[in-house]
KEKE-3310 file (N, C-alpha, C; in steps of 0.2 Angstrom, whole numbers, plus 5000, padded with zeros to 4 digits):
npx = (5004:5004:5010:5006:4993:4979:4968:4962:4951:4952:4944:4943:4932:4926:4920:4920:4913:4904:4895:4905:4905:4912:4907:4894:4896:4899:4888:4878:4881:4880:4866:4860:4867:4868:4880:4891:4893:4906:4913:4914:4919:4932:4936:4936:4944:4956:4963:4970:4978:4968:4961:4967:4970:4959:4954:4964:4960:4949:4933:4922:4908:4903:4916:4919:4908:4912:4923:4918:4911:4919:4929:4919:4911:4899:4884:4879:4870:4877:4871:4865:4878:4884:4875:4875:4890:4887:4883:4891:4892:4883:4873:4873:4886:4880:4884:4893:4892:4884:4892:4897:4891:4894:4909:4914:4912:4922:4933:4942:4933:4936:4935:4946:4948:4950:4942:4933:4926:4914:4907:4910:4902:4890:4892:4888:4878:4869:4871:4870:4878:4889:4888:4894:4906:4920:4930:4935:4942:4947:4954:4954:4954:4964:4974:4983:4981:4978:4989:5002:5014:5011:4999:4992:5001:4998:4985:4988:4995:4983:4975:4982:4991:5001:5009:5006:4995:4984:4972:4969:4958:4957:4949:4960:4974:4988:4985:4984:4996:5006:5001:5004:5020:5025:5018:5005:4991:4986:4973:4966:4955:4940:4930:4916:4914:4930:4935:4926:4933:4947:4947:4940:4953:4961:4955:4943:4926:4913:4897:4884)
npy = (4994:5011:5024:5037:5040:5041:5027:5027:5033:5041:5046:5055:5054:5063:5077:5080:5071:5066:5076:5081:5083:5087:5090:5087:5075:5078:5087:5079:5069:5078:5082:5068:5067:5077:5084:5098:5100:5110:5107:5091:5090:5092:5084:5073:5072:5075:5063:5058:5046:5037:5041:5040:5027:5023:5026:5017:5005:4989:4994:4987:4994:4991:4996:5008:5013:5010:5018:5029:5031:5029:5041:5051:5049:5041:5031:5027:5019:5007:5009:5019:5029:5022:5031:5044:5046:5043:5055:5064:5061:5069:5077:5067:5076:5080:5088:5082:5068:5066:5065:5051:5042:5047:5046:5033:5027:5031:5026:5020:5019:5024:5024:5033:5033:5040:5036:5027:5011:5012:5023:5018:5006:5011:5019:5012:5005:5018:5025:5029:5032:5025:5014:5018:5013:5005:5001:5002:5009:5011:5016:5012:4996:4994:4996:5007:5025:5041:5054:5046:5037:5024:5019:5024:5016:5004:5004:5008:4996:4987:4991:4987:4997:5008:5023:5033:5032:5035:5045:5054:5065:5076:5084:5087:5097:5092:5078:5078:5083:5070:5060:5067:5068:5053:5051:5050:5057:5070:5080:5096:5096:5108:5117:5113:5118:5118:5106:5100:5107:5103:5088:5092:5096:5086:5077:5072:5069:5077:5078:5089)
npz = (5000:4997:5004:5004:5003:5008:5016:5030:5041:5055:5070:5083:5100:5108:5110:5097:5089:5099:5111:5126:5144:5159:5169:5173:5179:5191:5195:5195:5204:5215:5213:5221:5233:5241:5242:5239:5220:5217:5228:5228:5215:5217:5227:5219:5208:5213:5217:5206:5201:5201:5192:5181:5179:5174:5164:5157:5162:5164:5173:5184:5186:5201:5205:5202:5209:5223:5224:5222:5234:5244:5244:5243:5256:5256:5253:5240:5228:5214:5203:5202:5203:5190:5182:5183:5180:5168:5163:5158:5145:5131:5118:5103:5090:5077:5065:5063:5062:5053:5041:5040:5034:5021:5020:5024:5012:5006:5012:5024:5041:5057:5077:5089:5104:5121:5134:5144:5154:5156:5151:5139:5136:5138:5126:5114:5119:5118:5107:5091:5079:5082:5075:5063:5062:5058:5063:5082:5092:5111:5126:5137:5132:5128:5135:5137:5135:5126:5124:5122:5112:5110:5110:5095:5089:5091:5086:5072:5068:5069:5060:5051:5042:5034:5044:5035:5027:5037:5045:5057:5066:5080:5095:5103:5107:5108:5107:5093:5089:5095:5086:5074:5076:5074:5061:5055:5046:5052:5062:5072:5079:5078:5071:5065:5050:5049:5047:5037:5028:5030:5025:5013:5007:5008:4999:4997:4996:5001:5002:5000)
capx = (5000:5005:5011:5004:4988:4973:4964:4958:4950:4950:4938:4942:4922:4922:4920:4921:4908:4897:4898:4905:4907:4912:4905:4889:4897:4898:4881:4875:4883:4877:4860:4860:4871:4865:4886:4890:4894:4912:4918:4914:4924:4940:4938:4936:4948:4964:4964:4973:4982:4963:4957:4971:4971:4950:4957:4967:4958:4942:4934:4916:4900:4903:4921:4919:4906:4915:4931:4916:4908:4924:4929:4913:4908:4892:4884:4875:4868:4880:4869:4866:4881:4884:4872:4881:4897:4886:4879:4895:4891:4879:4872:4877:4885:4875:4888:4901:4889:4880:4898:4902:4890:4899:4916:4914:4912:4928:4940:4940:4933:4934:4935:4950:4947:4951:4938:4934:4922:4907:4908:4910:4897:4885:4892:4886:4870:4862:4873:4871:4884:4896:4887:4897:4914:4922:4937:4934:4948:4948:4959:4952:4955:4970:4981:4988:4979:4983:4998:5005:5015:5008:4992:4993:5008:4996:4980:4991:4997:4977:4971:4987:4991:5007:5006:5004:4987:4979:4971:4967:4955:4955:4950:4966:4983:4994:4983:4987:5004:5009:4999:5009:5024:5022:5019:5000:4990:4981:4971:4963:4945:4939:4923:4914:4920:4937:4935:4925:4940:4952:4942:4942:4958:4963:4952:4936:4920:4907:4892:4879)
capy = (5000:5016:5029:5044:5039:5040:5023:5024:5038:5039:5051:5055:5055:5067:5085:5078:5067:5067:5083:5078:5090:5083:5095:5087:5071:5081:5089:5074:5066:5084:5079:5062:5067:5085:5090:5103:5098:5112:5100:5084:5090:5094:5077:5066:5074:5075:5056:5058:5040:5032:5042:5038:5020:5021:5029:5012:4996:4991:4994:4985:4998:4992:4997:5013:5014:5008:5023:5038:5033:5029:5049:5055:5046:5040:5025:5028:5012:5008:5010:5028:5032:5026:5036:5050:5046:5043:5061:5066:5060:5075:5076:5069:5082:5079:5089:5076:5062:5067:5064:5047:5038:5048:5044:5027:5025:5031:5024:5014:5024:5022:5029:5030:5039:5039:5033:5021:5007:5017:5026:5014:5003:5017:5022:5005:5005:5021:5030:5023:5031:5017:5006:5020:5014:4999:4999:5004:5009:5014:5016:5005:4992:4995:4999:5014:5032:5048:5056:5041:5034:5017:5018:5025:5010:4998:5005:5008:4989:4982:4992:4984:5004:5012:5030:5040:5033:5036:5052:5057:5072:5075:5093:5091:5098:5085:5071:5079:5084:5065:5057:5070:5064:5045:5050:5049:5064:5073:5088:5098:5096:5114:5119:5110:5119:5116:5097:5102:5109:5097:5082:5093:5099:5080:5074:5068:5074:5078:5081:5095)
capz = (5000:4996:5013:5003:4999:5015:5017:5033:5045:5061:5074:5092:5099:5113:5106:5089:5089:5105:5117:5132:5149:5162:5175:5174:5184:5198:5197:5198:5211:5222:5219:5224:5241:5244:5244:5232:5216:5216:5234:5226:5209:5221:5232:5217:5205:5218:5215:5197:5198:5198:5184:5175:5177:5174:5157:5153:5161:5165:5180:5184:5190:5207:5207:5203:5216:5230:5224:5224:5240:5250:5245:5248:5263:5255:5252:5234:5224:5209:5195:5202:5202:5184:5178:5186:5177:5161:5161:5156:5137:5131:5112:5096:5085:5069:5059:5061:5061:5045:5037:5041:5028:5015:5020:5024:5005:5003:5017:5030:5046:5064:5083:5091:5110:5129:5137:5151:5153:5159:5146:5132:5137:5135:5118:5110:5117:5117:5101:5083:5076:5084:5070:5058:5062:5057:5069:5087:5097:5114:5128:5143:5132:5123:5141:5135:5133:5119:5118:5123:5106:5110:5107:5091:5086:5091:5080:5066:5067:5071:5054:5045:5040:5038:5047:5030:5027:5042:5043:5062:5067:5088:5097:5107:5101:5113:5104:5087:5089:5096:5079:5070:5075:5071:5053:5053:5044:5059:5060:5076:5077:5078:5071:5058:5046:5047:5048:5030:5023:5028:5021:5005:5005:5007:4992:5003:4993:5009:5000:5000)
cpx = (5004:5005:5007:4997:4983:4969:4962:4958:4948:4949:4941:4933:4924:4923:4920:4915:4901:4901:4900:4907:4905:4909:4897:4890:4894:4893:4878:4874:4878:4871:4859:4862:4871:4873:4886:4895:4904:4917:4918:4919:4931:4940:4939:4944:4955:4965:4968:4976:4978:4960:4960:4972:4964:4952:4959:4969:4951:4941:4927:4911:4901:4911:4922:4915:4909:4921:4927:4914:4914:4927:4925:4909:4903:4890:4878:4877:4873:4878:4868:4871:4886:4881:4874:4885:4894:4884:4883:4892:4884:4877:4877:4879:4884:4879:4896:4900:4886:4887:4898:4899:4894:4906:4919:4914:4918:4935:4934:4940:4932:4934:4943:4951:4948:4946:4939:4926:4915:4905:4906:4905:4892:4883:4888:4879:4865:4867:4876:4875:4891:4893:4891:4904:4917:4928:4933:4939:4948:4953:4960:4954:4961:4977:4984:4981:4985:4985:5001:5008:5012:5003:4991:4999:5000:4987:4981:4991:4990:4974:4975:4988:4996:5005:5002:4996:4981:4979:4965:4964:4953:4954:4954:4972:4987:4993:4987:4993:5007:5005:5004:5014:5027:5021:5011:4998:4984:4982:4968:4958:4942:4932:4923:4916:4926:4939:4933:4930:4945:4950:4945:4948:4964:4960:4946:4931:4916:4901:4891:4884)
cpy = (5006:5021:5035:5044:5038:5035:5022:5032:5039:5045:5051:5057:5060:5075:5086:5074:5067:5074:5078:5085:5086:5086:5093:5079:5073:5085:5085:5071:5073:5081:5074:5062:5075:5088:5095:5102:5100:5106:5094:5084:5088:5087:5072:5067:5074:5069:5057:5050:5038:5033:5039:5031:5019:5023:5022:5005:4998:4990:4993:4992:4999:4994:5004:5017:5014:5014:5029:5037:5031:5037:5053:5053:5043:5033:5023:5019:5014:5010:5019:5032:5032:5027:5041:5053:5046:5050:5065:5066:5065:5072:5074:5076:5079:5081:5084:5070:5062:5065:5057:5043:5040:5047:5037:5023:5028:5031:5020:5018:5020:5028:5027:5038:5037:5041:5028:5015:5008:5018:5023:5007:5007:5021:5019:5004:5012:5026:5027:5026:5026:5014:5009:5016:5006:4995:5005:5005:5012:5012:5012:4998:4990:4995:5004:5020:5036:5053:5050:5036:5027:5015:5020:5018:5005:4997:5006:4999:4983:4985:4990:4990:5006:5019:5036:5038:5032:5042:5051:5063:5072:5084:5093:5092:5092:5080:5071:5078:5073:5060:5059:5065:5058:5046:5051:5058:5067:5079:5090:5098:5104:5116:5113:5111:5121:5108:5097:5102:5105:5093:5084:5094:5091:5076:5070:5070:5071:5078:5088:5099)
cpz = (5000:5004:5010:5002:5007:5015:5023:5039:5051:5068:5084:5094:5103:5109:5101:5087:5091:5112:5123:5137:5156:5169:5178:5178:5190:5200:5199:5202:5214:5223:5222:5230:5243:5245:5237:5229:5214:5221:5229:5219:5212:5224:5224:5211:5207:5215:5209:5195:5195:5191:5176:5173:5174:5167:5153:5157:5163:5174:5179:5187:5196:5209:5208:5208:5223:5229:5226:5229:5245:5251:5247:5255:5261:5254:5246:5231:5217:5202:5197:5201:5192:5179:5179:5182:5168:5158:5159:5148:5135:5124:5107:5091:5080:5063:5059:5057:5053:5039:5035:5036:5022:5014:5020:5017:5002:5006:5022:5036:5051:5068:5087:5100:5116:5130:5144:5149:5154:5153:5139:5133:5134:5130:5115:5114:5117:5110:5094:5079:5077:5077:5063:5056:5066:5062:5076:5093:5103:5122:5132:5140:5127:5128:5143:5132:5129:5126:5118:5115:5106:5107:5098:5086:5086:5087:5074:5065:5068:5062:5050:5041:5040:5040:5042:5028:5031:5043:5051:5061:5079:5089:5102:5105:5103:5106:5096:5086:5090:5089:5075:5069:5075:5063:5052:5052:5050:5059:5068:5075:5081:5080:5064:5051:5041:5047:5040:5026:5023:5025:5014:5003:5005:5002:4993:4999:5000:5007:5000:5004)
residu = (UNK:UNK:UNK:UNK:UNK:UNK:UNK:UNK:UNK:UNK:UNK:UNK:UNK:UNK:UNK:UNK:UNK:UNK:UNK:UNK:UNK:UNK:UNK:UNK:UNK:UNK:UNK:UNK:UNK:UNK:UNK:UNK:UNK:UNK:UNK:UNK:UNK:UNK:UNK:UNK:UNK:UNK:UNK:UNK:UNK:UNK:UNK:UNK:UNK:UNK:UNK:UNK:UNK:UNK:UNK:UNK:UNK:UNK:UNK:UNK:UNK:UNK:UNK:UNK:UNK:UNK:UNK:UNK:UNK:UNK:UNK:UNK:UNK:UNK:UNK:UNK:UNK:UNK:UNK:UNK:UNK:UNK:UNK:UNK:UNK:UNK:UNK:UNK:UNK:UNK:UNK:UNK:UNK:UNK:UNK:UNK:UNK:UNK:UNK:UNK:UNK:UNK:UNK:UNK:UNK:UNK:UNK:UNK:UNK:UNK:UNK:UNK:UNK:UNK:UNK:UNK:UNK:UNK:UNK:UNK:UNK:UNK:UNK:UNK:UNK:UNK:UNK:UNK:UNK:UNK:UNK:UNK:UNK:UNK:UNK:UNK:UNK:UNK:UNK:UNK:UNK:UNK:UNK:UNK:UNK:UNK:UNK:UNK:UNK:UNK:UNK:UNK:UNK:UNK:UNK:UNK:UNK:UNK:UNK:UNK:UNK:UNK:UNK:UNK:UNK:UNK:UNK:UNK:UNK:UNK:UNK:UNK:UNK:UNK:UNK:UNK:UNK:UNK:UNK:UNK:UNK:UNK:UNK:UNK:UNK:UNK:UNK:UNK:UNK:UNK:UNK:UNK:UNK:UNK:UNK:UNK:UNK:UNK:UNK:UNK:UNK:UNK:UNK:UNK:UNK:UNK:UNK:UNK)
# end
């Protein structure tokens, strides 16, 4: 295959795909335990190792349960709690999504995003563009999170892809920048469009 040539496309979801904000975990949680939603950001947040290992393994409903009620003192049911963590996931954007049929017919498209297990459970069953995208890469199941050169080696080598024709779009520089450089073609996800323009400016016809 040809390194110059773009046979396969691949989407970070969060702010490219599906909104996400993550401020409305922590609303959450407040109602369900009457603390305020700013304290419960600062207790849960300090943790940084577990968010980062919840980034890159899997962790059961009841696990993540047992980490937010030990910090908060509380003793919330696990399904409440991940629906908490799921209200993170907001609307699809429509302008990304309205693309995929059309690109799909002219590469090979997937997702490739940091994530957790929460999360990606709930992609697959309450959001039908997963059924756009052929490869599914996420981080809880890969080991490794973005920037991490890893993760990107070991997506390159599942699509059977040298780096030049894979064609990344994420809304974070780090993300891009560390695609960059590996070799793959990657762009900032921005506004709508400028995701347009790239496409065309890479030989993608969009439609209408």
């Amino acid at each position: 295959m040809s390194s110059s040539r773009i046979t396969c496309i691949l989407f970070d979801l969060g702010n490219v795909v599906v909104s996400v904000d993550s401020s409305r975990i922590f609303a959450t949680l407040a109602d369900l335990c009457a603390h305020n939603p700013d304290d419960i950001q600062r207790t849960l947040l300090a943790d940084t190792e577990w968010w980062h290992h919840f980034s890159i393994r899997h962790f059961s409903h009841e696990a993540v349960a047992a980490w937010v009620n030990e910090r908060l003192m509380t003793e919330l049911p696990s399904i409440a709690i991940r629906d908490a963590f799921n209200a993170e996931l907001g609307p699809t954007i429509h302008t990304t999504c309205d693309l995929l049929p059309t690109l799909r017919q002219q590469a090979v498209i997937g997702c490739l995003s940091n994530t957790n297990s929460i999360h990606w459970e709930q992609l697959h069953q309450q959001y039908h563009f997963m059924d756009q995208f052929a490869h599914r890469f996420a981080s809880q199941e890969m080991g490794v999170a973005k920037p991490s050169a890893a993760i990107y080696q070991q997506a390159a080598r599942a699509l059977d892809r040298s780096p030049g024709e894979i064609l990344f779009f994420d809304d974070r520089a780090e993300n891009v920048a560390a695609a960059t450089a590996l070799g793959w073609q990657a762009h900032q996800y921005t506004t709508h469009e400028r995701l347009v323009t790239d496409l065309e400016d890479l030989g993608f016809v969009v439609g209408g």
